[in-house]
C-alpha positions as CSV (number, residue, x, y, z in Angstrom):
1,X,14.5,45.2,128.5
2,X,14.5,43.3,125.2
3,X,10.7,42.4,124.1
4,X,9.9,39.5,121.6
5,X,8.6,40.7,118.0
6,X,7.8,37.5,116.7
7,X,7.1,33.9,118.0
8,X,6.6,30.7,116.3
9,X,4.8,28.0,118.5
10,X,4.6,24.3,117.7
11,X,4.7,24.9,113.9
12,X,3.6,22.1,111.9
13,X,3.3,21.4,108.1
14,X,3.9,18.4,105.7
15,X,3.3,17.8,102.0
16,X,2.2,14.2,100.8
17,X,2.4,13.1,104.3
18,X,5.5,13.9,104.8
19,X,6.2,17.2,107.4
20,X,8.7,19.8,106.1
21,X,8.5,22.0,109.1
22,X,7.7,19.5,112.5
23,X,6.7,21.0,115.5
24,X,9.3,24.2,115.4
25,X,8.9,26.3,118.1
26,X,11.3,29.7,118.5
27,X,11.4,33.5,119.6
28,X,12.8,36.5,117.7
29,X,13.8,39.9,119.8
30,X,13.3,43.2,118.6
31,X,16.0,44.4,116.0
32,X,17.4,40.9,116.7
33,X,19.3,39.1,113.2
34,X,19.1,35.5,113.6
35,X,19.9,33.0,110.5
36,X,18.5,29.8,110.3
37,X,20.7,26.8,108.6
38,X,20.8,23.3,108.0
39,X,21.0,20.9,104.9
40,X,18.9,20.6,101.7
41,X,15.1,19.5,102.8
42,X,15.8,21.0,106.4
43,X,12.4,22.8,105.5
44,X,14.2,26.3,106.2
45,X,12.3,27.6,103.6
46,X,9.1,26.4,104.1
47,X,9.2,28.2,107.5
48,X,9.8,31.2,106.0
49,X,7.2,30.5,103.2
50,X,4.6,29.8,106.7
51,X,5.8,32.9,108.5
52,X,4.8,35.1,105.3
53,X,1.9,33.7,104.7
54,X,2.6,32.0,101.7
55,X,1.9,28.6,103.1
56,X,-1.0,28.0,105.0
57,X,-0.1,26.4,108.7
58,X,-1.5,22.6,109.4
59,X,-1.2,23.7,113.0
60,X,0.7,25.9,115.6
61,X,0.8,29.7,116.0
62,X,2.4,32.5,114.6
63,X,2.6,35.3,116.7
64,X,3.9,39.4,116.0
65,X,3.9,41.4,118.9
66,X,1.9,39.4,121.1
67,X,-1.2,39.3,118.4
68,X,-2.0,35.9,116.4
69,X,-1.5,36.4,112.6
70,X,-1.4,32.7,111.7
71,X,-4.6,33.3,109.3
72,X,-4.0,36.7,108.1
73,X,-3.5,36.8,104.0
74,X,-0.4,37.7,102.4
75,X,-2.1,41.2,101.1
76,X,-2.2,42.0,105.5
77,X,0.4,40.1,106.2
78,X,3.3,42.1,104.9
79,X,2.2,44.9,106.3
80,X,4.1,43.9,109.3
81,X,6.5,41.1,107.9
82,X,7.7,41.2,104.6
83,X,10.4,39.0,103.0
84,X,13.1,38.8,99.8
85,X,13.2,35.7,97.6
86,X,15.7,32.9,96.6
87,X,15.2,33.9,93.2
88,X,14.8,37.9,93.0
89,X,11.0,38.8,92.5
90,X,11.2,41.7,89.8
91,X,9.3,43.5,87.5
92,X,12.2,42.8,85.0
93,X,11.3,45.5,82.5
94,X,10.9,48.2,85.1
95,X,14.1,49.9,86.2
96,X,15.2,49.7,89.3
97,X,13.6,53.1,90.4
98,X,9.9,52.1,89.6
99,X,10.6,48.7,91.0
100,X,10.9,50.4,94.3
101,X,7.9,53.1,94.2
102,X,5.7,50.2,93.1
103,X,6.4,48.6,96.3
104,X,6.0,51.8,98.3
105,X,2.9,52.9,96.3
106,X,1.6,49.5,97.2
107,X,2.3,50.2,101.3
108,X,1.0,53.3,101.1
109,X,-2.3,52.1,99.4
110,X,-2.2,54.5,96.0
111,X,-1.6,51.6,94.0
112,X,-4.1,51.9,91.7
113,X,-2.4,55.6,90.5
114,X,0.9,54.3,89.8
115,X,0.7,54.0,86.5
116,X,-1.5,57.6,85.8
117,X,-0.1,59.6,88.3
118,X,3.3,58.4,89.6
119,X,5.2,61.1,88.4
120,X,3.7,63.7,90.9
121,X,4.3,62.0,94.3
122,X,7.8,63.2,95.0
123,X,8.1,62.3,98.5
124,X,7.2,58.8,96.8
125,X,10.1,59.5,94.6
126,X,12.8,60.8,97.0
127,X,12.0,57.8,99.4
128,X,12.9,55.3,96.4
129,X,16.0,57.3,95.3
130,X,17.3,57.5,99.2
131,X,16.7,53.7,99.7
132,X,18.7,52.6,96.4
133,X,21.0,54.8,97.4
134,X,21.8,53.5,100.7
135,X,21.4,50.1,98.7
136,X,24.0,51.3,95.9
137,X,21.7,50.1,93.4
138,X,21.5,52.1,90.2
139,X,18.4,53.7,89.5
140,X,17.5,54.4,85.7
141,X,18.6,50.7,84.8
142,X,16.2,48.0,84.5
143,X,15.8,45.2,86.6
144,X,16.7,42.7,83.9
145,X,19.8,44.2,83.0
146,X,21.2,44.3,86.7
147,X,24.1,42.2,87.9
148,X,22.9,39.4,90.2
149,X,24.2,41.0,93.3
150,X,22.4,44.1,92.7
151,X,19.4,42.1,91.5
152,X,19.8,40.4,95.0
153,X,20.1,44.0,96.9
154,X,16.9,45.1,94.9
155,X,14.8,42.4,96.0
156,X,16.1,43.2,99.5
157,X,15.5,47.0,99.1
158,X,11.8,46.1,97.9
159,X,11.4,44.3,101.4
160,X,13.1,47.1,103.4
161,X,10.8,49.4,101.9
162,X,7.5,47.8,102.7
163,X,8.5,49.6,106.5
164,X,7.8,46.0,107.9
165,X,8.4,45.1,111.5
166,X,10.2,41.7,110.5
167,X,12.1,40.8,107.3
168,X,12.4,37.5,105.7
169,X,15.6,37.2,104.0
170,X,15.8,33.4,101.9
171,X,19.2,32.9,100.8
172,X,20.4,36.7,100.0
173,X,23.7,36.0,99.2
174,X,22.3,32.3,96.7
175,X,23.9,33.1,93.3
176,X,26.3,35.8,93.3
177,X,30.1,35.1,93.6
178,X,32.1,34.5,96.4
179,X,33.9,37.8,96.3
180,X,30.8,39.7,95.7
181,X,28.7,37.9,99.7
182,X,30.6,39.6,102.0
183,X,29.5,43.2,100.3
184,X,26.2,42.3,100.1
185,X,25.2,41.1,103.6
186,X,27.8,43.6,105.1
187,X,25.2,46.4,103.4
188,X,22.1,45.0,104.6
189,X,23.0,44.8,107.9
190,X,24.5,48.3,107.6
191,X,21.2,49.6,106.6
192,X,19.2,46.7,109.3
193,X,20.7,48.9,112.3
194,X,20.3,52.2,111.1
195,X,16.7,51.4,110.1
196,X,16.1,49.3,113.6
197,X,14.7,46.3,111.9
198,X,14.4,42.7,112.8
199,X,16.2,40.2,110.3
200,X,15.6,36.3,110.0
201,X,18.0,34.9,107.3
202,X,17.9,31.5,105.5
203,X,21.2,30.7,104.5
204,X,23.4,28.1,102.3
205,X,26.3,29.9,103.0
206,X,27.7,29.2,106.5
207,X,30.1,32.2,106.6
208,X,27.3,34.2,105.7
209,X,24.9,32.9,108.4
210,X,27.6,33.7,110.9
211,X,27.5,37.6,110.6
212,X,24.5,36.3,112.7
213,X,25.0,36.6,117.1
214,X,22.1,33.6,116.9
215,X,21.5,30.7,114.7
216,X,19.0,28.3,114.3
217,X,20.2,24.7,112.8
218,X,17.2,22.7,110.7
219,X,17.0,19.7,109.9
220,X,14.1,17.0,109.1
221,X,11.8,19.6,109.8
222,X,13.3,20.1,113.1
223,X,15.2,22.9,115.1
224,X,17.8,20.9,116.7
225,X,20.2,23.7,118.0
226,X,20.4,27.4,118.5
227,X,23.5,29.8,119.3
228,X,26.6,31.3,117.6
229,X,27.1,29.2,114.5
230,X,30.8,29.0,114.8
231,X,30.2,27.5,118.7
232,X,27.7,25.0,116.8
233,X,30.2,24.2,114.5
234,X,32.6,22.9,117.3
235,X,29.4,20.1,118.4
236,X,30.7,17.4,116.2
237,X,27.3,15.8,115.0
238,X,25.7,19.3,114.2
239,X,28.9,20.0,112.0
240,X,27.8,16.3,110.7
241,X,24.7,17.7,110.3
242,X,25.5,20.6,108.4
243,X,28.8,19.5,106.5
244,X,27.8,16.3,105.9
245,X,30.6,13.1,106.0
């Protein structure tokens, strides 16, 4: 039987009067990957920005396994749902490797040792290396001096290893090259099933958001279709919608 991990009910929020996420209202299974689309403004990323925490709710509910975490901080929060960013959120001087035990030391609540004792936690250390392997992200180079796709991955890898129950992914293909999408979001959902993790992806890129069995369509604020995007496609005003013209 497939069980609901998270549910959003009757979201609302609006800035200057205005609502960028309007009374949205959906269910996410277990292990499920589900994009969300729809044109600049839709407010896809304001949801994501209220389902992390990052946005305090006007109204509605927000609900993980059953329990209400609509009011829970960020710091609790990604404890259970953690997300990537548009633009990659790095500690650009870092490499790659302490990028990753930073966030692991940070789940793991030894935070405040990083920096004076990192070097003996080697379970610490051969989680990190295993992750960016399975990533293919390079270890001993620093964030700064990583190609955008692998800057992408290693905002992605940061998220995957905060063990959370739900990932936020917000545009992880925005910014790399065409040739270069396909690789990318063919890993993370390479890694999504073998770690048994529930994905909901903002996307720009429509081809992208298809690797998706379920789509949600935005737009004013609004969820105003779910199902296989390529189905969607077919209903002439969502392809309006989305396209444009």
């Amino acid at each position: 039987m497939e069980k609901i991990i998270l549910e959003v009910r009757n979201l609302f929020k609006s800035f200057g009067g205005i609502y960028a996420v309007n009374d949205v209202s959906f269910k996410v299974k277990e292990e499920e990957l589900c994009s969300i689309v729809g044109p600049n403004g839709a407010g896809k990323t304001t949801l994501i920005n209220l389902i992390s925490g990052f946005y305090p709710c006007d109204s509605g509910k927000i609900l993980l396994k059953g329990k209400d975490i609509t009011n829970l901080p960020v710091t609790e929060r990604v404890k259970d749902v953690s997300r990537s960013f548009q633009i990659p959120a790095l500690f650009e001087n870092l490499s790659a490797l302490d990028n990753l035990r930073a966030a692991i030391f940070s789940r793991t609540k030894i935070i405040k040792n990083f920096f004076k004792n990192y070097g003996k936690y080697e379970d610490i250390l051969n989680e990190a290396v295993k992750l960016l392997e399975m990533f293919e992200v390079p270890k001993n180079v620093k964030a700064k001096e990583l190609p955008q796709g692998q800057r992408k991955l290693l905002d992605v890898a940061i998220a995957f290893a905060l063990k959370p129950k739900v990932i936020l992914l917000d545009e992880p293909t925005s910014g790399v090259s065409s040739y270069e999408k396909k690789g990318i979001i063919e890993k993370i959902l390479e890694i999504q099933k073998e770690m048994k993790l529930t994905l909901l992806m903002v996307e720009h890129d429509y081809e992208i958001a298809s690797y998706a069995p379920r789509t949600l369509v935005m737009d004013g604020g609004k969820i105003i279709a779910e199902g296989k995007l390529n189905e969607l496609m077919e209903d002439p005003t969502i392809k309006t919608r989305l396209l444009g013209g």
